[in-house]
C-alpha positions as CSV (number, residue, x, y, z in Angstrom):
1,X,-43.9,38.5,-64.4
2,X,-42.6,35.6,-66.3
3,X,-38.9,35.9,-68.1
4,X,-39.0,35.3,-71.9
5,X,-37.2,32.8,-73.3
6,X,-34.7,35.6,-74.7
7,X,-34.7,36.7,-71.4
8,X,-33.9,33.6,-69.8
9,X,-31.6,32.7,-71.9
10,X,-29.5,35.9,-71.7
11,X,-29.9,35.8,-67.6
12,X,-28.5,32.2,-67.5
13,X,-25.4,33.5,-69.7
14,X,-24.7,36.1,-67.5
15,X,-25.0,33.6,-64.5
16,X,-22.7,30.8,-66.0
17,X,-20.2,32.7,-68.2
18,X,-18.3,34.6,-64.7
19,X,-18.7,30.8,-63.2
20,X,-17.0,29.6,-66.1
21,X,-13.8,31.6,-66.2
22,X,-13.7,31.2,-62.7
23,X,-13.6,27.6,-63.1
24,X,-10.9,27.9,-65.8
25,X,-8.5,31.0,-64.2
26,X,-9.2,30.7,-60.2
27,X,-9.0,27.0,-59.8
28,X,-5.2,25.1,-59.7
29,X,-5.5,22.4,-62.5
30,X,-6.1,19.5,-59.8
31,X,-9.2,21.4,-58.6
32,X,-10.6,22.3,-62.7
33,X,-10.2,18.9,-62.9
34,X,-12.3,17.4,-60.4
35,X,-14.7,20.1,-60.2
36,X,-15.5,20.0,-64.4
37,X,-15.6,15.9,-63.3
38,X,-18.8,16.8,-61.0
39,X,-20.3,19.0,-64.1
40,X,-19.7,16.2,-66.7
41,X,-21.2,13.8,-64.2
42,X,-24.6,15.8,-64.1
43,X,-24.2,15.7,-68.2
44,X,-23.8,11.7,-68.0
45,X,-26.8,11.5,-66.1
46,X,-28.7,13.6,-68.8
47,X,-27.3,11.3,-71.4
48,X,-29.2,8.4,-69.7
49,X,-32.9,9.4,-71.5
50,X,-30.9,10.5,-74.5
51,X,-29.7,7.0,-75.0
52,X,-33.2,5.3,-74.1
53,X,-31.9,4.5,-70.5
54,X,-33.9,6.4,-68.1
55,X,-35.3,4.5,-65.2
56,X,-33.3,1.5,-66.6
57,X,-30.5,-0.2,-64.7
58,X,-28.1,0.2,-67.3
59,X,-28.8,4.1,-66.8
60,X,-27.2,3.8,-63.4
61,X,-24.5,2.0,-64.4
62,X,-23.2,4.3,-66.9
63,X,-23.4,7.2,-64.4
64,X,-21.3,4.8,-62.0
65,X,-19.1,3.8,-65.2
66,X,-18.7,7.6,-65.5
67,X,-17.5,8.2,-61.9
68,X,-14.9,5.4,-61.7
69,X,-13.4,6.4,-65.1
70,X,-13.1,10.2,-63.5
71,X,-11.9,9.0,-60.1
72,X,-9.2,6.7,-61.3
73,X,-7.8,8.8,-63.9
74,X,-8.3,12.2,-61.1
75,X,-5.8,9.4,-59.0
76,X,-3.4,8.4,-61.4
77,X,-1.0,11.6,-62.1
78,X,1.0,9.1,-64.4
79,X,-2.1,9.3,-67.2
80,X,-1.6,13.2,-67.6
81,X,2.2,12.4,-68.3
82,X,3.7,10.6,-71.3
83,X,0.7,8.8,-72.0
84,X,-1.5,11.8,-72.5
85,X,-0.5,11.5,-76.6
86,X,-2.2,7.9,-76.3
87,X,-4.8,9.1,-74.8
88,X,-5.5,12.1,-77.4
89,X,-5.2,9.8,-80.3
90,X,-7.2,7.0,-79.1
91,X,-10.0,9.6,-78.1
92,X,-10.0,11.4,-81.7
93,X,-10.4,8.1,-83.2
94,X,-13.0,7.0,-80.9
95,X,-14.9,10.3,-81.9
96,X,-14.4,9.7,-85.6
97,X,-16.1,6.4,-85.0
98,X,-18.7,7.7,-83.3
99,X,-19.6,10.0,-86.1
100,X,-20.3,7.4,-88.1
101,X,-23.1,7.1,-87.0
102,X,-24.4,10.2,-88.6
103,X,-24.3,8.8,-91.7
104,X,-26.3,5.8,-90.8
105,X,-29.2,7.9,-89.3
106,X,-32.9,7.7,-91.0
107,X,-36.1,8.7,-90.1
108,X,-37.4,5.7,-88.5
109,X,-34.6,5.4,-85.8
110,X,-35.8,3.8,-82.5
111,X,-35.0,3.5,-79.4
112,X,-34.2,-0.2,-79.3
113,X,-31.4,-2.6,-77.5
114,X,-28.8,-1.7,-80.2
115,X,-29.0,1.9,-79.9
116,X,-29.4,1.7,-75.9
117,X,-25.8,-0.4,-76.5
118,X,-24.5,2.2,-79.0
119,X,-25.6,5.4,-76.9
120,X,-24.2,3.6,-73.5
121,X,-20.5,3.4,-74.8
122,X,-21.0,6.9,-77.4
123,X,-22.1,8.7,-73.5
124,X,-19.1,6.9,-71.9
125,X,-16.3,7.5,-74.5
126,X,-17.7,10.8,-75.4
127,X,-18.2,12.8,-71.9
128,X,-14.5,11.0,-70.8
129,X,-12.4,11.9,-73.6
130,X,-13.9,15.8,-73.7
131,X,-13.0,15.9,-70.3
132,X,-9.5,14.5,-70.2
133,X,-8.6,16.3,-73.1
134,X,-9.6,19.8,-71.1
135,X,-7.7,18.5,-67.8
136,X,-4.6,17.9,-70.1
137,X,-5.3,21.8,-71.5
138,X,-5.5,22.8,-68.3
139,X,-2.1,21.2,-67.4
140,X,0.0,22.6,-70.1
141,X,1.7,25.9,-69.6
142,X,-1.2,29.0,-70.1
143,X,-3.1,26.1,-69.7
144,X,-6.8,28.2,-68.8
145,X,-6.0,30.3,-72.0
146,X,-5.6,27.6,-74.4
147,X,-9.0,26.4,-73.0
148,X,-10.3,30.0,-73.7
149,X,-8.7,30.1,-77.1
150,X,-10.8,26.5,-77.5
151,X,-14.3,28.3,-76.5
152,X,-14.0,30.9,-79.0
153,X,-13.3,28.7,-81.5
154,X,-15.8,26.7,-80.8
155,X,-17.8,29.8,-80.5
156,X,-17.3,31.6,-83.6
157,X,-18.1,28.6,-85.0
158,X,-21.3,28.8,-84.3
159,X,-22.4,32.2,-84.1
160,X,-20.7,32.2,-87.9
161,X,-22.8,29.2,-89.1
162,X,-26.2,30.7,-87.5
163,X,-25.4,34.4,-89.0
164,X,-24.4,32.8,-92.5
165,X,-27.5,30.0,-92.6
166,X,-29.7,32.6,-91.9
167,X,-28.5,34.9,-94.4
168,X,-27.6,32.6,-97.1
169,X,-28.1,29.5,-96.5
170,X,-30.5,27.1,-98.4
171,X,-29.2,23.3,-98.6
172,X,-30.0,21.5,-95.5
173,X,-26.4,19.8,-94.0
174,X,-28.0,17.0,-92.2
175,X,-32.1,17.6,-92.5
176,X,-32.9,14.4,-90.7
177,X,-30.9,15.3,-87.8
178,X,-30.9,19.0,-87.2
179,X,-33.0,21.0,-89.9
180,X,-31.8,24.2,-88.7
181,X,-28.3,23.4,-89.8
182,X,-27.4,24.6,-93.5
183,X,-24.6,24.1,-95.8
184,X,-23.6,27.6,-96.4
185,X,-24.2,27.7,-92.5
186,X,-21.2,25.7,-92.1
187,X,-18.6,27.2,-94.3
188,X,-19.4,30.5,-92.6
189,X,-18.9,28.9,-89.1
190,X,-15.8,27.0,-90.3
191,X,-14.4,30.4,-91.4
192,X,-14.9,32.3,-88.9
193,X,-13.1,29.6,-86.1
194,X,-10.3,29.6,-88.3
195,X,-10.2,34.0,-88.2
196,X,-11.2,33.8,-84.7
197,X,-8.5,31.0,-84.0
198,X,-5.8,32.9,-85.7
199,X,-6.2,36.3,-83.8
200,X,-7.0,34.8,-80.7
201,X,-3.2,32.7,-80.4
202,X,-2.1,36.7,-81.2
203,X,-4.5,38.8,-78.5
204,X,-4.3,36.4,-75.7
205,X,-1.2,35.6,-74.1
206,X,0.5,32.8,-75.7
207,X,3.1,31.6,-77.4
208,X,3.7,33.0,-81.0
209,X,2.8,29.9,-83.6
210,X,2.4,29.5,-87.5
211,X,-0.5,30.8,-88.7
212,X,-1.1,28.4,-90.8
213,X,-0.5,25.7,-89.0
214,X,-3.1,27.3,-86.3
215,X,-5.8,28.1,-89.0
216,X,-5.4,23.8,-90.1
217,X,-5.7,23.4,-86.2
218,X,-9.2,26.1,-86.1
219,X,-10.3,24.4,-89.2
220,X,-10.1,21.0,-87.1
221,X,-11.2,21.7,-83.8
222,X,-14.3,23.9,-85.5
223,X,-15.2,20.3,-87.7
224,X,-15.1,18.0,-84.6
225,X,-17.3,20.6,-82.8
226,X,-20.6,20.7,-85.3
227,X,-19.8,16.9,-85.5
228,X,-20.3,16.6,-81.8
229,X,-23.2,19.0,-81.9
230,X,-25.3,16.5,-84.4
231,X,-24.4,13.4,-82.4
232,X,-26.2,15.3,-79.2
233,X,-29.0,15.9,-81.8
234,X,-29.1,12.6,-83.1
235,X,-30.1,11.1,-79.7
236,X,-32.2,14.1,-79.2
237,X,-34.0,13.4,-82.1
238,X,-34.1,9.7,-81.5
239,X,-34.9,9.6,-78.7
240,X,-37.8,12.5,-79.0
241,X,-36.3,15.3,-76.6
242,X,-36.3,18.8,-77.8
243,X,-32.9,19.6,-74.7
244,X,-30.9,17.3,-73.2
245,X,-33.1,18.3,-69.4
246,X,-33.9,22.1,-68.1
247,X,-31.3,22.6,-65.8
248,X,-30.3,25.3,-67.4
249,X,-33.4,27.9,-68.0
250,X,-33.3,29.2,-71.8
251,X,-30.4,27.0,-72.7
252,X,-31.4,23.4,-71.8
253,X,-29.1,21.2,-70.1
254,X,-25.5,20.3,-69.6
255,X,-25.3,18.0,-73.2
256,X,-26.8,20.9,-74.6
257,X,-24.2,23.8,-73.5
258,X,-21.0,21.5,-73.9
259,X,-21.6,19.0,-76.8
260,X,-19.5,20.8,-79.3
261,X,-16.6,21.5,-76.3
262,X,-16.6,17.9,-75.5
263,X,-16.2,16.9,-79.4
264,X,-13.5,19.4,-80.1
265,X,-11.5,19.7,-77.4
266,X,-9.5,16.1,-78.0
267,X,-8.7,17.4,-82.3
268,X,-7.5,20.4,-80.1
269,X,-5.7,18.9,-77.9
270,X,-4.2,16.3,-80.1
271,X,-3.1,19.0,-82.8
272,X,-1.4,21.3,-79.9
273,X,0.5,18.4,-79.2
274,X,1.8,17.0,-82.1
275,X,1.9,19.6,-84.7
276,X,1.2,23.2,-83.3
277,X,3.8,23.4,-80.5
C-alpha cells in the first residue's frame, strides 16, 4: 500500500529528527563538523539544477569548490579561533547581499549565464557560511544546545507564520516568489521565535542572558531564516523545480530541510558573539 504524502512526510521526520540530535549531542565537535560537511555536500550538489548547472561543467566545479572550502577550513583549527568574528561578519554581509536579490526578482526570470554566475557563488557563499557558522556553535561551550536553541527558533518561526497565514493572513509577502507566504504569516512567525527564543535560553541548559537582548537576537536569526527560505524558492521558481531533489520522501531534499538553518545560523552566531554573551 502506498504511503501518503502526510504519511511520508511524518515517517521521514521520525527517521531524521533522532539522526539529527545524534549528530548534534553524540558527535565531539571535530566529528559534527566533518560529518554536517558530507550532508551540505549532498545539498551543493542539489544546488547545481537550482542554479541552471546540471550536467554543466561548472556544476562539478562548484561541488569540488564546495569540498576544498570544507576540507581546508576542517584543516585549519586557527579559522575557528580569533578569526571566527571575521568570518561571522563577512558571512552576514554576504547573506544580506545575497538577499538582494529578492527584490530584483520578476516573473520572467531565466535561466541564463548571469544567473548561472549569480547562483554559482549564492550556492558557494551560502551552503559555507551556514556551515561554518554551526561548526563554530558547535565549538562554544553548550555548544549542541545553542544549535538546538537555533532549530526551534528557526522552527517556531515557521510553524507561527503557517498557523497565522492560514488563519489571518491575506497580503501576499513575496507572490512572485513563494505565494504561500503572507504578511500576517510573517509577524506571527517572527513572534513566536522571539517567545520561543526567550524560554528556550531559560528551559535548556544555558547560561542565564538578557531577555531582551535574546528576543533582538530571535527577532534576528527568525528574519535571516524566511530570507534564506525565499532565496531557495527563488531558484526553485527560476529554475522550474517544485523541491530542491527527492532524497528525502515527503520533504524534498537537503536545500529544502536546511535553507532557513543555513540563512540564520551566521545572524545567530554573529549576535552570540558580539552582543548576547
Amino acid at each position: 500500500m502506498r504511503k501518503s504524502p502526510l504519511g511520508q512526510r511524518v515517517l521521514t521526520a521520525a527517521v531524521l529528527l533522532p539522526l539529527a540530535l545524534l549528530m548534534i549531542f553524540a558527535l565531539p565537535p571535530a566529528g559534527f563538523q566533518s560529518l554536517f560537511a558530507l550532508v551540505l555536500l549532498l545539498g551543493t550538489f542539489e544546488y547545481r539544477r537550482l542554479a541552471g548547472l546540471k550536467g554543466l561543467q561548472a556544476g562539478h566545479w562548484l561541488v569540488l569548490c564546495q569540498l576544498l572550502v570544507f576540507a581546508a577550513l576542517l584543516l585549519d583549527g586557527r579559522a575557528w579561533g580569533t578569526p571566527a568574528g571575521l568570518w561571522l561578519t563577512a558571512s552576514c554581509a554576504a547573506w544580506l547581499l545575497m538577499f538582494s536579490r529578492l527584490a530584483f526578482f520578476t516573473a520572467d526570470a531565466a535561466v541564463d549565464r548571469g544567473y548561472r554566475a549569480r547562483s554559482f557563488l549564492t550556492a558557494l557563499v551560502s551552503v559555507s557560511s551556514g556551515w561554518y557558522a554551526l561548526g563554530w556553535l558547535r565549538l562554544q561551550p553548550s555548544g549542541s544546545w545553542l544549535i538546538l536553541m537555533l532549530f526551534l527558533i528557526v522552527w517556531a518561526c515557521d510553524t507561527g507564520a503557517y498557523f497565522a497565514g492560514k488563519t489571518w493572513g491575506k497580503k501576499k509577502l513575496a507572490p512572485l516568489i513563494s505565494p504561500g507566504k503572507t504578511v500576517v504569516g510573517l509577524a506571527g512567525g517572527l513572534i513566536t521565535a522571539v517567545l520561543v527564543g526567550v524560554a528556550a535560553n531559560q528551559w535548556l541548559p544555558l547560561p542565564a542572558r538578557d531577555p531582551l537582548a535574546l528576543a533582538a537576537l530571535a527577532l534576528l536569526t527568525a528574519a535571516a531564516s524566511v530570507g534564506g527560505d525565499l532565496l531557495i524558492s527563488m531558484h526553485k521558481r527560476t529554475s522550474g523545480y517544485k523541491d530542491s531533489s527527492r532524497l528525502l520522501p515527503g520533504h524534498g531534499g537537503i536545500l529544502d530541510r536546511l535553507d532557513s538553518v543555513l540563512s540564520a545560523a551566521p545572524f545567530f552566531a554573529l549576535g552570540l558573539k558580539t552582543v548576547v554573551s
